[in-house]
ROMI-802538 format. One record per residue (C-alpha): residue number from 1; residue in one letter; y, z, x. Coordinates in Angstrom, 2 decimals. Layout:
! residues N
+-----+------+---------+---------+---------+
: pos : code :       y :       z :       x :
+-----+------+---------+---------+---------+
: NUM :    a :       Y :       Z :       X :
...
+-----+------+---------+---------+---------+
! end
This chain:
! residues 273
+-----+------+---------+---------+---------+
: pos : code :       y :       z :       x :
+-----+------+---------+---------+---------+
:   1 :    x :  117.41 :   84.58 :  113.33 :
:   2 :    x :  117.76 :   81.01 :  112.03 :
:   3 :    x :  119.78 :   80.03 :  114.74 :
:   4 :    x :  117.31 :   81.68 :  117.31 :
:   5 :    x :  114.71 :   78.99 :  115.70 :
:   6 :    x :  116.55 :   76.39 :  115.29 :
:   7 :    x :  117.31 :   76.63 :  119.25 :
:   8 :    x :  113.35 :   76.69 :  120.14 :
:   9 :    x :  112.22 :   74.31 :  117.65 :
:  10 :    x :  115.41 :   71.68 :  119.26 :
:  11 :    x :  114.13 :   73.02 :  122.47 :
:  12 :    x :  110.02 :   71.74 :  121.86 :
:  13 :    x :  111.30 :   68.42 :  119.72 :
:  14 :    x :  113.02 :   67.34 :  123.15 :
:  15 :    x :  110.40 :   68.19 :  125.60 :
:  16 :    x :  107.95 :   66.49 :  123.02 :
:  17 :    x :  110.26 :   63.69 :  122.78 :
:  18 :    x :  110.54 :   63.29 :  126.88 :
:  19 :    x :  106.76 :   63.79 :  127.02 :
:  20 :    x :  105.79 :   60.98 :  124.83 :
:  21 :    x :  108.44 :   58.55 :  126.69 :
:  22 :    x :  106.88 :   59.45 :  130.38 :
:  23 :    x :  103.28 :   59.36 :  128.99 :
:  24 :    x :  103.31 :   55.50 :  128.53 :
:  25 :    x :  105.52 :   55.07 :  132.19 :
:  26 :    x :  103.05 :   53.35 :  134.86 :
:  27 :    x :  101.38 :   55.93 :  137.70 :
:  28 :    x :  102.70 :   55.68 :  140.72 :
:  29 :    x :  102.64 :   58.02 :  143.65 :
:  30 :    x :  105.44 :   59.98 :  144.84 :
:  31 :    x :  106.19 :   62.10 :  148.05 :
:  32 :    x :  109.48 :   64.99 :  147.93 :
:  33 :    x :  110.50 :   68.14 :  149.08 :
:  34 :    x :  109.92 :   70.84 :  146.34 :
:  35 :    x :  113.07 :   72.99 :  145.83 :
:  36 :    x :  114.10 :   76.55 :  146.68 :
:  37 :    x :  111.90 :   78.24 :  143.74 :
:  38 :    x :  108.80 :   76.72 :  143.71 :
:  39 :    x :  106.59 :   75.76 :  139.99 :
:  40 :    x :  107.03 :   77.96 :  137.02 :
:  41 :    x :  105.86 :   78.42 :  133.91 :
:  42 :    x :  107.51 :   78.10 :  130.28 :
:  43 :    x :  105.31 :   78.02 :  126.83 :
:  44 :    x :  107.02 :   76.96 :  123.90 :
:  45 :    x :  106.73 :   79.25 :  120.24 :
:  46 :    x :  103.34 :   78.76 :  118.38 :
:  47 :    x :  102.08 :   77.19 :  122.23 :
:  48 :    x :   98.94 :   77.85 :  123.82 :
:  49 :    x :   99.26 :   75.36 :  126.93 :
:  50 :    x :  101.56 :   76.42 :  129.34 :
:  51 :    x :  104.73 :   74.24 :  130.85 :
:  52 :    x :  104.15 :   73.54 :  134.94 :
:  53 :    x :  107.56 :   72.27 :  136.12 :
:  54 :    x :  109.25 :   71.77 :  139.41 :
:  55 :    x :  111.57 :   70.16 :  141.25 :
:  56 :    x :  111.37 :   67.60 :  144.32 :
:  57 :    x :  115.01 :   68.14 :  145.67 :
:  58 :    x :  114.44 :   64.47 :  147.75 :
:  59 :    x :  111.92 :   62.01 :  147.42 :
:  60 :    x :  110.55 :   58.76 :  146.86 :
:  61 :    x :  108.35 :   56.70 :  145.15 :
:  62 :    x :  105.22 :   55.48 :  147.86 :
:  63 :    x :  107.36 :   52.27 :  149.88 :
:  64 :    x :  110.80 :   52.70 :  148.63 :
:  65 :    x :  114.06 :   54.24 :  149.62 :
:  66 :    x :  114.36 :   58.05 :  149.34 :
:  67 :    x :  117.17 :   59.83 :  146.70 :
:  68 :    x :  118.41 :   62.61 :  146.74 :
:  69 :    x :  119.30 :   62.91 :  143.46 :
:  70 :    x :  116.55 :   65.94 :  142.43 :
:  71 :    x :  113.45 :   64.99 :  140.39 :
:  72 :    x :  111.28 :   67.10 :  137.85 :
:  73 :    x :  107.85 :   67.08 :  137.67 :
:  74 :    x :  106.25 :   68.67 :  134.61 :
:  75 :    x :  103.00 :   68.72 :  132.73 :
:  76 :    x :  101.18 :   70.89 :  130.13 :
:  77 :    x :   98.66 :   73.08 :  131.84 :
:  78 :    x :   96.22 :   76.28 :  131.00 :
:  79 :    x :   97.09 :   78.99 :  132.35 :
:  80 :    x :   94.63 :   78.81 :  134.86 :
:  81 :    x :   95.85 :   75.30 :  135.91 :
:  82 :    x :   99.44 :   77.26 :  136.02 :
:  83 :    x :   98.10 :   79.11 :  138.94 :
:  84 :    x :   96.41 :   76.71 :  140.97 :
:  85 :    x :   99.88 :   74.86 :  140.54 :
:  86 :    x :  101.97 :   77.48 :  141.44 :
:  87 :    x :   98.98 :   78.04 :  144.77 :
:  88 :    x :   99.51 :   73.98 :  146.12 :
:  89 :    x :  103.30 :   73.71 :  145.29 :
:  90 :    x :  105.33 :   75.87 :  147.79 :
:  91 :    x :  108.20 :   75.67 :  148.32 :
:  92 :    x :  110.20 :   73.44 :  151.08 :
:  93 :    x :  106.59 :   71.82 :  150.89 :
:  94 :    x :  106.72 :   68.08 :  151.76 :
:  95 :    x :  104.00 :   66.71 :  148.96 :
:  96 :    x :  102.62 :   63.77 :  147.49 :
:  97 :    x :  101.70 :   63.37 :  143.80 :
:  98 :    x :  100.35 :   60.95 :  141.02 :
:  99 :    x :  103.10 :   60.89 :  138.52 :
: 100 :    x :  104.85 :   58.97 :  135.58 :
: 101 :    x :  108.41 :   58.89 :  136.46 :
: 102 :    x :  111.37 :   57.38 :  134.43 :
: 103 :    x :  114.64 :   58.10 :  135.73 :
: 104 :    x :  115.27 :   61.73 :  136.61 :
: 105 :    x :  111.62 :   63.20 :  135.02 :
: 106 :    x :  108.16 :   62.81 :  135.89 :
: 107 :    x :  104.89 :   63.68 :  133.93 :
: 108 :    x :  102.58 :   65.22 :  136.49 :
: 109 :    x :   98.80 :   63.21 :  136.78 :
: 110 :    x :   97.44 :   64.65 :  139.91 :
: 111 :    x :   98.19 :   66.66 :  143.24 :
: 112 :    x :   97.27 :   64.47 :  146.51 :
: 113 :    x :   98.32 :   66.86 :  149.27 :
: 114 :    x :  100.69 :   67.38 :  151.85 :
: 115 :    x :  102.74 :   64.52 :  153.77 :
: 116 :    x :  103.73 :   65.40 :  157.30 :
: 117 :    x :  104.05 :   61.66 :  158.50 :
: 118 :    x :  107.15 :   61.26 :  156.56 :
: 119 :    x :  109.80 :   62.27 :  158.83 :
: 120 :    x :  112.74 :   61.51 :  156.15 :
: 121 :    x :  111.39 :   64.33 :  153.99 :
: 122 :    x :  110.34 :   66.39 :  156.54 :
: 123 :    x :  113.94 :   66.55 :  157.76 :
: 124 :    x :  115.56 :   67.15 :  154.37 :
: 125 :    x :  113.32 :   70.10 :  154.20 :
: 126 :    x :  114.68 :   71.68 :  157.17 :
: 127 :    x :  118.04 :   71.05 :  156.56 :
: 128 :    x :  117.47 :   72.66 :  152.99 :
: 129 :    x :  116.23 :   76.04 :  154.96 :
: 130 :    x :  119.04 :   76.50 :  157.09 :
: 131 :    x :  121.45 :   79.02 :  155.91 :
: 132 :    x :  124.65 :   78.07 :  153.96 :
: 133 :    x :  127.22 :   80.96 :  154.31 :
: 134 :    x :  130.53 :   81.04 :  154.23 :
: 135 :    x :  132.87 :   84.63 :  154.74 :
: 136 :    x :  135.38 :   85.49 :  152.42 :
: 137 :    x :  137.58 :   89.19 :  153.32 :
: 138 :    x :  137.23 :   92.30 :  151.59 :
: 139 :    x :  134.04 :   91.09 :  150.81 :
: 140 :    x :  132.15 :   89.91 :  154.08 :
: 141 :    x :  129.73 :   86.98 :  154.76 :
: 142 :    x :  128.22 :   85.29 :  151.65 :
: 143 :    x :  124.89 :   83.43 :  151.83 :
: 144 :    x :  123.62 :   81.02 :  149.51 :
: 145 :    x :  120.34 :   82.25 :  147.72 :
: 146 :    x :  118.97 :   78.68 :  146.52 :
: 147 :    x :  116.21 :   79.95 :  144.69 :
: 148 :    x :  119.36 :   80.93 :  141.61 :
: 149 :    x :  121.88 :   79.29 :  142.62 :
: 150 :    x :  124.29 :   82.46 :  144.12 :
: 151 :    x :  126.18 :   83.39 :  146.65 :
: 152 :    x :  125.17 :   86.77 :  147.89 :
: 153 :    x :  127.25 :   89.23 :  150.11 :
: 154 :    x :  126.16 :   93.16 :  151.10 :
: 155 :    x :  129.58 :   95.01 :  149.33 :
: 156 :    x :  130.64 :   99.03 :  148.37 :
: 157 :    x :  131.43 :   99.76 :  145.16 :
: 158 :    x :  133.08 :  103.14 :  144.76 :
: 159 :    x :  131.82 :  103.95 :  148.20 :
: 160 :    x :  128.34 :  103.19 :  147.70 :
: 161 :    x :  126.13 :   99.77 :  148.44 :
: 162 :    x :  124.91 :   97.19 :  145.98 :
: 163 :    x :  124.86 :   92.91 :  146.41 :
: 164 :    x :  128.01 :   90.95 :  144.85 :
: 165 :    x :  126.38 :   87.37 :  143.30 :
: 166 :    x :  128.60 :   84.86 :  142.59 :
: 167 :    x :  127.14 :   82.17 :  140.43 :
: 168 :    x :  127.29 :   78.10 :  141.55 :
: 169 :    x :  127.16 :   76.21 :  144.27 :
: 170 :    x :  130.26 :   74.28 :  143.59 :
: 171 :    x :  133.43 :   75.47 :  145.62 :
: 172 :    x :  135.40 :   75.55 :  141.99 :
: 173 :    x :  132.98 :   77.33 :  140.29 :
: 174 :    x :  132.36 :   80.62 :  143.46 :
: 175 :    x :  136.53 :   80.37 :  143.67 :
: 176 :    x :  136.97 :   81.23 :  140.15 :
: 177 :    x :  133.83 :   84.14 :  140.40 :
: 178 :    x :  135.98 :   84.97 :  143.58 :
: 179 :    x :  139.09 :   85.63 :  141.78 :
: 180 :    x :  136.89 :   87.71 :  138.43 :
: 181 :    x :  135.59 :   89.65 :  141.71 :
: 182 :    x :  138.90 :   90.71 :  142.50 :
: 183 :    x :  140.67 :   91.61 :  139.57 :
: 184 :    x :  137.20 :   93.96 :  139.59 :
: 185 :    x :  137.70 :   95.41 :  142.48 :
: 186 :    x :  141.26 :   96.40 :  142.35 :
: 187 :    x :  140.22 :   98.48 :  139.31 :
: 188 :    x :  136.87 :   99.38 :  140.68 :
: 189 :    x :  137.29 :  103.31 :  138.81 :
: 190 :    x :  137.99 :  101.85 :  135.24 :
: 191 :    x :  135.86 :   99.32 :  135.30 :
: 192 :    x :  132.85 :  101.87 :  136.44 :
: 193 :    x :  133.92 :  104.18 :  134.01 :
: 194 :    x :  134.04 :  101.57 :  130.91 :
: 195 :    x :  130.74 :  100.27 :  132.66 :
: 196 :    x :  128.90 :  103.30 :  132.22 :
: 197 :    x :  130.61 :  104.23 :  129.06 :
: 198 :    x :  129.71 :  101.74 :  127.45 :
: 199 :    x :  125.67 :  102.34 :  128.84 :
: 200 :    x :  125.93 :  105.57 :  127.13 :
: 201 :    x :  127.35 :  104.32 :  123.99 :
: 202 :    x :  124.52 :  101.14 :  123.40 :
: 203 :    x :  121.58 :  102.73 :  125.30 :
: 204 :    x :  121.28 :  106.77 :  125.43 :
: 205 :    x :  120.57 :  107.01 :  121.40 :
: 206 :    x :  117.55 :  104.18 :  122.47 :
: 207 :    x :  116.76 :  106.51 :  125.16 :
: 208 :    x :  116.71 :  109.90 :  122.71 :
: 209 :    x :  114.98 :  108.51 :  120.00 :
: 210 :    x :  112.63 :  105.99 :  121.19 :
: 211 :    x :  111.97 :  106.72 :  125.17 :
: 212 :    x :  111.44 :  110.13 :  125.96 :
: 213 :    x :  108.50 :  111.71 :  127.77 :
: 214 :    x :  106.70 :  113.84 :  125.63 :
: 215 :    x :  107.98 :  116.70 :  127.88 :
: 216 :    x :  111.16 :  115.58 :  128.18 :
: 217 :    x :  114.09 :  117.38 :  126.01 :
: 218 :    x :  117.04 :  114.92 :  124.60 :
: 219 :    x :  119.77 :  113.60 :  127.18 :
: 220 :    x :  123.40 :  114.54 :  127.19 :
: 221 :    x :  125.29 :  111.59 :  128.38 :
: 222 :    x :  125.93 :  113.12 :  131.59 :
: 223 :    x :  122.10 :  113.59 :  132.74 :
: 224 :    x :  121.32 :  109.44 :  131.33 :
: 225 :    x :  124.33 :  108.79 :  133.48 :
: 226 :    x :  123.75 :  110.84 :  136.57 :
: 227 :    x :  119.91 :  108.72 :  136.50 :
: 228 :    x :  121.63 :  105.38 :  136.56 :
: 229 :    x :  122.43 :  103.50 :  139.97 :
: 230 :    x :  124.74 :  100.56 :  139.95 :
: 231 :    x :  122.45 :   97.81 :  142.55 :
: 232 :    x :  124.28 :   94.70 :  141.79 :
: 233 :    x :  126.89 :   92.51 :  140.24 :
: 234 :    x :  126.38 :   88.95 :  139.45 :
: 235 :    x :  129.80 :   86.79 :  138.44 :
: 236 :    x :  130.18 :   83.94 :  136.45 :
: 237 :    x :  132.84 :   81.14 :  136.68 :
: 238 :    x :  134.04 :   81.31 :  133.26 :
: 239 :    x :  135.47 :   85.30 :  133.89 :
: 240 :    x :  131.75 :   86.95 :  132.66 :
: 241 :    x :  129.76 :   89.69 :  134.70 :
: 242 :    x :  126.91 :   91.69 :  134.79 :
: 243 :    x :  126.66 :   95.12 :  136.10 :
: 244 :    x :  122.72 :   95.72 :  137.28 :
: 245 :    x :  121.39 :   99.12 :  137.38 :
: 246 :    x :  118.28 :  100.90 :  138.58 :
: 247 :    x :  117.17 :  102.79 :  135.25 :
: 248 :    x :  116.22 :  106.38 :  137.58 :
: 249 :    x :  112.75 :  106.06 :  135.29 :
: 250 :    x :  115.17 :  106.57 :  131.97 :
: 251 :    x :  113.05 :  103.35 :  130.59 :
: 252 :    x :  110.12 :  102.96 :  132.69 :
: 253 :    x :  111.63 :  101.02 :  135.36 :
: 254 :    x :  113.31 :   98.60 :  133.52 :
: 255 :    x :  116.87 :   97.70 :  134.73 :
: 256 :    x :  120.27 :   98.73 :  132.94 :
: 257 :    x :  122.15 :   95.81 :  132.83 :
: 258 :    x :  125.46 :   95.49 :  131.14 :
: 259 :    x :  127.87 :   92.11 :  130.20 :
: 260 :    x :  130.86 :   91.02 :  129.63 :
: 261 :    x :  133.82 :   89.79 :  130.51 :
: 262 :    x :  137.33 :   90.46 :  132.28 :
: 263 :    x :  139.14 :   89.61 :  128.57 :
: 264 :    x :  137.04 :   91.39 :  126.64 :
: 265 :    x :  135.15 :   94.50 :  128.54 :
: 266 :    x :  131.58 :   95.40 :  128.59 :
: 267 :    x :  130.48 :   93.55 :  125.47 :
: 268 :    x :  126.77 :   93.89 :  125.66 :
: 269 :    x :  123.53 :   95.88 :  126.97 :
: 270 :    x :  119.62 :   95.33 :  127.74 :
: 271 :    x :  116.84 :   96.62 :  129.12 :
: 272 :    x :  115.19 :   93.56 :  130.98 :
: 273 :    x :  111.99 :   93.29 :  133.18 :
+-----+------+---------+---------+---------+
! end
């Protein structure tokens, strides 16, 4: 637990520490293309304000040259500020803003509005819309999904249809997912059966003794298994996975998901969303 804290208390001393540098930066006003994802939200331990941050994939500042090198724009907000945010900033939006920037950050002052005139940005945007794909056999045509940063193809697994994600953008990093994918696939039965083995092992006493209907007898681990549906698998460069599963109402809707690695196995499971 003390390493848990010590992560989120590094965590708010840096954003404090960037905060305080951008708050005495001069204002000037800034026009960009907002990424793939749009604003979100963060809020820090112990935090009532909330964390407004996204990023301008191209911009410039108001009568200089644009970069490309991606910009982000932050500021402490209530949650009701959060939303009204989140409402102006869409995304592929060509905006302008009042901001305090210093090299690759910027401490949000004020929204301005949309900037059709500038035909640099507006270009960039469309170019960041059209589809990157690229096809790669046994597994099809993969498209990039910008908004995290995968490459997603339409693939069977044991006969049946779920999305293969292969993290990164960079050719390295989707060659060496790529090659996890494969070893994965060539084993496709033992890997489902450790998969789901190990789901029973980490997640059915959870389900017995603390997520039952009140109607509901205790599971064997055939019926938890028989309710789980394999809907994804997301692959990491570095030989990690993680198996996605639609929970068949075992915990509420939540999804099954299950980690690890080609070395190692299945070496961990949750219950997220």
């Amino acid at each position: 637990m003390a390493d848990v804290h010590d992560f989120f208390a590094e965590a708010e001393a840096r954003q404090s520490r960037l905060l305080k540098r951008l708050a005495v930066a001069p204002v000037v006003e800034v026009a960009g293309v907002v990424g793939a994802t749009g604003p979100g939200g963060s809020q820090l331990a112990q935090e009532k304000l909330w964390t407004v941050s996204f990023h301008f994939e191209a911009w410039r500042i108001i009568g200089s040259t644009l970069r490309t090198q991606p910009l982000t724009l932050l500021r402490k907000v209530t949650d009701e500020e959060l939303h009204r945010w989140q409402n102006l900033i869409q995304p592929y939006g060509v905006f302008r803003v009042q901001a305090r920037v210093e090299n690759s950050d910027a401490l949000l002052e004020a929204f301005v509005g949309s900037d059709p005139a500038d035909k640099e940005l507006q270009a960039h945007s469309t170019q960041l819309q059209k589809p990157v794909t690229f096809e790669h056999p046994p597994f099809g045509t993969f498209t990039l999904d910008r908004r995290v940063d995968f490459f997603t193809a339409a693939v069977y697994w044991e006969n049946s249809p779920i999305s293969l994600n292969l993290s990164g953008k960079e050719s390295q990093d989707v060659e060496a997912a790529l090659k996890v994918a494969h070893t994965l696939w060539r084993n496709q039965g033992d890997w489902n059966r450790r998969i789901r083995d190990y789901a029973v092992e980490k997640l059915l006493p959870l389900k017995n003794e603390a997520w039952l209907d009140e109607d509901e007898n205790e599971l064997s681990p055939d019926e938890f298994q028989q309710r789980m549906t394999l809907t994804a698998i997301t692959i990491y460069a570095d030989d990690s996975f993680e198996f996605w599963h639609n929970d068949g109402d075992l915990f509420l809707g939540h999804s099954i998901q299950i980690s690890g690695t080609l070395s190692e196995g299945p070496t961990d499971a949750d219950i997220p969303g």
